[in-house]
C-alpha positions in Angstrom: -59.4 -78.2 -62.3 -57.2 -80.6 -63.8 -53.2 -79.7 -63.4 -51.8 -77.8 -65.9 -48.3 -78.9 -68.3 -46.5 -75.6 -69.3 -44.0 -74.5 -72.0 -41.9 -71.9 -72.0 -40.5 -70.4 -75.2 -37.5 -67.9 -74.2 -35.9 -67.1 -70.8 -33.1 -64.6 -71.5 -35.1 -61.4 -71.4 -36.6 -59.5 -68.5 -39.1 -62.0 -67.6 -36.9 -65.0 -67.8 -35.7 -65.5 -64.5 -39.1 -64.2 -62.7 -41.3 -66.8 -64.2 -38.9 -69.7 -63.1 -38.6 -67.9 -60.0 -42.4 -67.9 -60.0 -42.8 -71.5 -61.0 -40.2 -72.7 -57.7 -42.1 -70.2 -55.3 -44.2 -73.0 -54.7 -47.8 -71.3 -54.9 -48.9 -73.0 -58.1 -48.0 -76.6 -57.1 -51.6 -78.4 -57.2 -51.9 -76.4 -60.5 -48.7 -77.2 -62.5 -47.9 -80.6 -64.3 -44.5 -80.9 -63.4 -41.6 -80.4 -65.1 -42.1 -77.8 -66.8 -41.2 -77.7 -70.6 -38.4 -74.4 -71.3 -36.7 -74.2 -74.5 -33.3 -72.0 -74.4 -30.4 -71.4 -76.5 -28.3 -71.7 -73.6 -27.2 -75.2 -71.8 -29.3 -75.1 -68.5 -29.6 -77.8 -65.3 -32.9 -79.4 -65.4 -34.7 -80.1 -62.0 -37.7 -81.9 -60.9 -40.3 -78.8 -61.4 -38.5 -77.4 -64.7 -36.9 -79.5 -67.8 -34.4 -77.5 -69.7 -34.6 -78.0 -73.5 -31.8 -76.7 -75.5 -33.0 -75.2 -79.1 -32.7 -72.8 -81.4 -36.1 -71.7 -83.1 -35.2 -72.1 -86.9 -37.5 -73.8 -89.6 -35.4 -76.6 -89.4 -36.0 -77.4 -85.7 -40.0 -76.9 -86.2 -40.5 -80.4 -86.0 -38.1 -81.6 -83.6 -39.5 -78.7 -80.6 -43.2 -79.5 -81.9 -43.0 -83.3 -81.3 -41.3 -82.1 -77.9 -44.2 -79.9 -77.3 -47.1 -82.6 -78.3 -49.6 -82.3 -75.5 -48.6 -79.2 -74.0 -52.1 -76.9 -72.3 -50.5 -73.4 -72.2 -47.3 -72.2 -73.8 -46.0 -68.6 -72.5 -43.6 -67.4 -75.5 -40.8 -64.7 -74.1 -39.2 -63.7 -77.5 -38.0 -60.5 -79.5 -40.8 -59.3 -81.5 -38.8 -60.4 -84.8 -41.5 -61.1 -87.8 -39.1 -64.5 -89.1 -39.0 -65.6 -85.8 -42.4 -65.2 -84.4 -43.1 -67.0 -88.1 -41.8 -69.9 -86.7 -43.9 -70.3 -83.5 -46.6 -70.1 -85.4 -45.9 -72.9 -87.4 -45.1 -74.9 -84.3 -48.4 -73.8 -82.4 -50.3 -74.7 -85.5 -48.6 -78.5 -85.2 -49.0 -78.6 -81.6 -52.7 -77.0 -80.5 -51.9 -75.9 -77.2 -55.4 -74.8 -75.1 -54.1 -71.3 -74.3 -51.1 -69.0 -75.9 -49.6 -66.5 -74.0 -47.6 -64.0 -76.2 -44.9 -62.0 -76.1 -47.0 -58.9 -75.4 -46.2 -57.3 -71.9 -46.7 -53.8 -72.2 -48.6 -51.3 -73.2 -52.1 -51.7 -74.6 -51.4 -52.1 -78.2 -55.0 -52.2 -79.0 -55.2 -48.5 -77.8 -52.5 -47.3 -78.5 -53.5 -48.5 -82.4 -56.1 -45.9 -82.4 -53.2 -42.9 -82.1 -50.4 -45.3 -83.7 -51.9 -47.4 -86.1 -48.4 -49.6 -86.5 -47.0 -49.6 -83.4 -45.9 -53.0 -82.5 -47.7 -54.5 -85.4 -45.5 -57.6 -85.0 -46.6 -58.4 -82.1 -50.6 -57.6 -83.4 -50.3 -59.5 -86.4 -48.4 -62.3 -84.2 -51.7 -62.8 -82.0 -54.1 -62.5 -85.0 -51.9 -65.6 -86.5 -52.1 -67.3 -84.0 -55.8 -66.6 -83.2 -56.6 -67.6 -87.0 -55.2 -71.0 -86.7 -58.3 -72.1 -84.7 -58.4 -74.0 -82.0 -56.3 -71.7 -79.7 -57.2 -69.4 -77.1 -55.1 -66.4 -77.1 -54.1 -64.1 -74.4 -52.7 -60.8 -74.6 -51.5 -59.8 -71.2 -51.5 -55.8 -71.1 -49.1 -54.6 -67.9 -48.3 -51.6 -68.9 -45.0 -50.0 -68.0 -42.1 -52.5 -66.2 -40.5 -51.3 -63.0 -37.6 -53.1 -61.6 -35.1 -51.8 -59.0 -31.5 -50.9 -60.6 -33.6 -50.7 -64.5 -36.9 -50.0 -65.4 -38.6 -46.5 -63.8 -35.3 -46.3 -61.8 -32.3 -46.2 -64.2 -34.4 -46.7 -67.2 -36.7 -43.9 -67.5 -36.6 -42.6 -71.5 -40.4 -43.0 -71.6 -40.4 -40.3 -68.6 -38.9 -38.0 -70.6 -35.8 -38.1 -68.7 -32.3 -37.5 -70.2 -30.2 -38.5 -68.1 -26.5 -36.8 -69.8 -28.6 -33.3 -69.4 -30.2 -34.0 -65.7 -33.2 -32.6 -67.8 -36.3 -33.7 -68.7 -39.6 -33.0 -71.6 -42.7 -32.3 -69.4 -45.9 -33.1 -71.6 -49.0 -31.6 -69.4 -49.3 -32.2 -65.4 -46.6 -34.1 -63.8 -49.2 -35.6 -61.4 -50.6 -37.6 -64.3 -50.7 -41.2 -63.9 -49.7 -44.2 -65.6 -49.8 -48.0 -64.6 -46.7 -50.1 -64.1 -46.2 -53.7 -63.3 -43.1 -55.3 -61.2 -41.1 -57.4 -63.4 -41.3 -59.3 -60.2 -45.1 -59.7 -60.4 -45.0 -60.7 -64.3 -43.6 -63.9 -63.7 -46.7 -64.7 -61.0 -48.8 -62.7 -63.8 -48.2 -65.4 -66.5 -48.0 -68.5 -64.6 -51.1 -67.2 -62.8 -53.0 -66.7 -65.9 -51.4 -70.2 -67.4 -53.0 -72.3 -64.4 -56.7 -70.2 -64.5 -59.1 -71.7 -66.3 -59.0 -71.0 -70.4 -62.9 -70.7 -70.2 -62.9 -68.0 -67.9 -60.2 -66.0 -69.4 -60.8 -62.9 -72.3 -58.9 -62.3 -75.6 -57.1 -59.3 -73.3 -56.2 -58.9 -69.8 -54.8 -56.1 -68.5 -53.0 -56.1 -65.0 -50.8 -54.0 -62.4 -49.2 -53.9 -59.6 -50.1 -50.2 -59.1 -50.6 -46.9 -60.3 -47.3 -44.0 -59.9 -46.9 -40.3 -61.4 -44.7 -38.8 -63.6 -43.6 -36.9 -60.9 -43.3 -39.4 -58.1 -40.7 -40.9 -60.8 -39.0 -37.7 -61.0 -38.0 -37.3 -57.5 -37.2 -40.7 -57.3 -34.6 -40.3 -59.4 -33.5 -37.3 -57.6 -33.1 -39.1 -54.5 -31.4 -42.0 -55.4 -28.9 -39.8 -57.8 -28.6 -37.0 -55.8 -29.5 -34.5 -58.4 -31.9 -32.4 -58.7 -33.6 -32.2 -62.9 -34.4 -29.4 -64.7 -37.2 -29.1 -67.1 -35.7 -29.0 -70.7 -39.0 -28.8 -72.9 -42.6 -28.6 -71.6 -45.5 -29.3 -74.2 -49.1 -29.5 -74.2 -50.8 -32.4 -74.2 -52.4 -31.3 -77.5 -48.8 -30.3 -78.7 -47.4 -33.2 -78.3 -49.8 -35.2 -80.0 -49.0 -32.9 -82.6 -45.6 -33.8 -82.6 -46.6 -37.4 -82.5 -48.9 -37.5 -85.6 -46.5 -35.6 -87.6 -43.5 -37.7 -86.8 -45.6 -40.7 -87.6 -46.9 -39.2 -91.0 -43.2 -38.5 -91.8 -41.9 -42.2 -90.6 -44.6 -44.6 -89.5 -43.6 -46.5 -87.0 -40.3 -46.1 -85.6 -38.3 -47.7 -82.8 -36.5 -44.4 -82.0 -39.9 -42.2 -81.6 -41.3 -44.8 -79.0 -40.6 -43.5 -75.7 -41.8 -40.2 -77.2 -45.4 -42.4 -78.1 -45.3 -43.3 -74.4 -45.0 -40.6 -73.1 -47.3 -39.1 -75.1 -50.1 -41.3 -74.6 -49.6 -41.8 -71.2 -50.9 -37.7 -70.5 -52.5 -36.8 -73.8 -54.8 -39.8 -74.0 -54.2 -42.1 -71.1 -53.1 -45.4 -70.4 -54.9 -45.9 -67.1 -57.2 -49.2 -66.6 -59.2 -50.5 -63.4 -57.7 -53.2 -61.4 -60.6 -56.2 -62.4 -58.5 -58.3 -63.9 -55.9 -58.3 -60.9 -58.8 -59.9 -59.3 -59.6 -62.6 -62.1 -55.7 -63.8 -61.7 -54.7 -63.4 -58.1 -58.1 -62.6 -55.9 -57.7 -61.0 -53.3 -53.9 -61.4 -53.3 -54.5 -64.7 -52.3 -51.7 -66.3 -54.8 -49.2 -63.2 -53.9 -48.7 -59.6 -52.6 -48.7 -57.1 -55.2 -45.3 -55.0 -55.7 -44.8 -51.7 -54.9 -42.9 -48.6 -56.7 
């Protein structure tokens, strides 16, 4: 296989800094076209492995960050999920035909979760659709589930456990020994540059990765131990009650930001958000690119 040129659209979220600090790691040299192509709002100190391209995605810069873009194989977009802005990249991937586009998906499986929710992150759906219906472009929506990171997500950040962290209580939907998938913000960068440099042909429309499996209640203690407290339960539901819950705040609202860590946590026990570990093996066999995280 032929080396691979990369573009990056977006480093100042979560998976910013581990995808550069995937791309230096050295384990995808005799598979990245170096330098790397990533756009940023902020001034930034190109090097020989990554070229730093100050931009702002508007429509008027459409044609100045296409033409900087022209012959690119794979951009990886890191962006919020806003409808004008995602607007944009389309226009530029329809100028610049990149082989593979890797979204700004990163999460949970929308296409599941659609079944329950039938709008939840529809942005980010219709975004891949878009893109898909240009032609020409393979798509891939990499599903990771839940992010842990130490300091943040599962450990600080843990709404979608259904902990409150001002009460030291938390909701209880079901067995606390159900669980979930999460993914090492760590292993997303190696994730995405991993998928970048496979070949297009042998990737799906979906992928859906992990560094592991962990409980509701392994997260619970967790917190316990590292904040010295011990957490009450506040509410307990049913798994059927709280789908009950769900599909009546949804009737009332549709999809809303401040009833999503009530969707995840809902769908995590009521319907499940588990998934085998196949396509771990498509992107990193065997571990032989890197060592899976741990929670």
């Amino acid at each position: 296989m032929s080396k691979v040129s990369i573009a990056i659209l977006g480093l100042s979220g979560s998976l910013g800094k581990p995808t550069i600090e995937a791309i230096n790691s050295g384990k995808f040299d005799d598979k990245i076209q170096f330098p790397v192509k990533a756009f940023s709002r902020q001034d930034r100190e190109s090097t020989d492995r990554i070229k730093y391209i100050k931009s702002e995605l508007t429509e008027d810069t459409v044609d100045s960050i296409s033409q900087e873009l022209a012959g690119v194989d794979v951009i990886i977009e890191y962006l919020n999920p806003n409808p004008a802005l995602l607007t944009i990249v389309e226009k530029v991937l329809e100028k610049v035909k990149p082989k593979l586009f890797i979204p700004s998906q990163f999460g949970i499986d929308i296409l599941l979760a659609r079944q329950y929710i039938p709008d939840i992150l529809h942005m980010k759906y219709d975004h891949s659709e878009n893109v898909r219906a240009i032609g020409g472009i393979k798509v891939v929506d990499i599903v990771t589930n839940w992010f842990a990171e130490d300091g943040l997500y599962l450990y600080e950040f843990v709404p979608h456990i259904g902990i409150d962290k001002e009460t030291n209580t938390y909701l209880q939907i079901g067995d606390l020994d159900t669980t979930f998938p999460f993914t090492r913000v760590e292993d997303i960068g190696y994730i995405a540059i991993a998928t970048a440099t496979t070949p297009v042909e042998k990737l799906p429309d979906q992928i859906r990765v992990k560094s592991g499996d962990v409980s509701f209640r392994e997260v619970i203690e967790r917190y316990e131990k590292n904040h010295n407290v011990k957490l009450e339960v506040g509410t307990k539901l049913t798994p059927e009650e709280a789908m009950k819950q769900l599909k009546e705040k949804h009737e009332k609202t549709g999809f809303n930001w401040g009833d999503f860590f009530f969707y995840l946590q809902t769908l995590a026990v009521a319907v499940g958000l588990s998934y085998d570990s196949k396509d771990n093996e498509l992107i990193n066999p065997d571990e032989s690119i890197w060592k899976w995280g741990v929670f």
